[in-house]
C-alpha positions in Angstrom: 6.7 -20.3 -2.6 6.5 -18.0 0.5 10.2 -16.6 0.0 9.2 -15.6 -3.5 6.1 -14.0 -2.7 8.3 -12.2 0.4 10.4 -11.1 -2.2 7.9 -10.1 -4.1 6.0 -8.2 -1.8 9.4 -6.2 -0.9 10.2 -5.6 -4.6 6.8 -4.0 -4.4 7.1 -1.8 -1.4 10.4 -0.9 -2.6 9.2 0.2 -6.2 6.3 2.4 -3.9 8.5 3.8 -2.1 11.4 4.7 -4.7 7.9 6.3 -6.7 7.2 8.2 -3.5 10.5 9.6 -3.1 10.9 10.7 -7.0 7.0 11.8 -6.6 8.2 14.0 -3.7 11.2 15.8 -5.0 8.7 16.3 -8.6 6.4 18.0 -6.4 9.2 20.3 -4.8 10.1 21.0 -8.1 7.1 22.5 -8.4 6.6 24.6 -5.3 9.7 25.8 -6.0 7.9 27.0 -9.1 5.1 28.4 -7.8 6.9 30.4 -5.2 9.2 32.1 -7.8 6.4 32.5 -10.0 3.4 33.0 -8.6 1.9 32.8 -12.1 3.5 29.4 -12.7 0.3 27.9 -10.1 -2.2 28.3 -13.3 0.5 26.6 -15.8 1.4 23.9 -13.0 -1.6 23.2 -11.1 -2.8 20.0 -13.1 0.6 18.4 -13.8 0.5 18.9 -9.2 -3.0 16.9 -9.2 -1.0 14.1 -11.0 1.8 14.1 -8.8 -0.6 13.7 -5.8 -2.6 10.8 -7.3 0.1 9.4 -8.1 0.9 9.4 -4.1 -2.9 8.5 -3.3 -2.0 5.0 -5.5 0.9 4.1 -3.8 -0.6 5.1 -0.4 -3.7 2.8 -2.0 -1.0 -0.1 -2.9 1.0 -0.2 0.5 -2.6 -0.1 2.4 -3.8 -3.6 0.4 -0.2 -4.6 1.1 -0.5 -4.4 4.5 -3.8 -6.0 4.4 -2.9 -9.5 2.8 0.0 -9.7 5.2 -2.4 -9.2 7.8 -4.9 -11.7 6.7 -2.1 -14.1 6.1 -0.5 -13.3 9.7 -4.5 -13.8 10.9 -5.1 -17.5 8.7 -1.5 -18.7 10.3 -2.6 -18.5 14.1 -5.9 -19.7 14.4 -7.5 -19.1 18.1 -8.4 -22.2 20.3 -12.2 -21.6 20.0 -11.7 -21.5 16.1 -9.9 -24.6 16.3 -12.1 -26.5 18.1 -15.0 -25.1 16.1 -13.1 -26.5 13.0 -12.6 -30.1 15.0 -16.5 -30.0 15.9 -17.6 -29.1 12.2 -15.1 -31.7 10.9 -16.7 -34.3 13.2 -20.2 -33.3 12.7 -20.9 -31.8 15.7 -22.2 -28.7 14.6 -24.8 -27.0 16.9 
């Protein structure tokens, strides 16, 4: 189960970052645009917003990413004092 959620997890980053990357030259594109014709900013200035939310998501996505593999790294290694607070609630010896 772990080595398909790996795999998962890098299917996912993967897909973000191939997004990123065709996100990226889209938006290049569009400079490119805009500094030909500088009247092309009125016509393109909306389809840009898109192309940065679109990079906000992914930026969104790789952040919660990162943030289950750190709880998970976090629940694997459990500190001494946490452990023995686990042993003394399992035993009843809670103070």
């Amino acid at each position: 189960m772990a080595n398909k959620n790996s795999k998962l997890v890098d299917d996912a980053i993967k897909n973000i970052e191939e997004d990123r990357k065709l996100t990226y030259e889209f938006i290049d594109e569009l400079r490119q645009e805009v500094y030909t014709n500088k009247t092309a900013h009125h016509m393109v200035g909306q389809t840009f917003a898109k192309y940065l939310e679109n990079l906000q998501r992914s930026n969104e996505q790789l952040v919660k990413l990162i943030a289950i593999h750190h709880k998970k790294d976090k629940n694997d290694s459990l500190s001494k004092s946490e452990i023995d607070n686990l042993y003394d609630t399992i035993n009843g010896n809670d103070d």
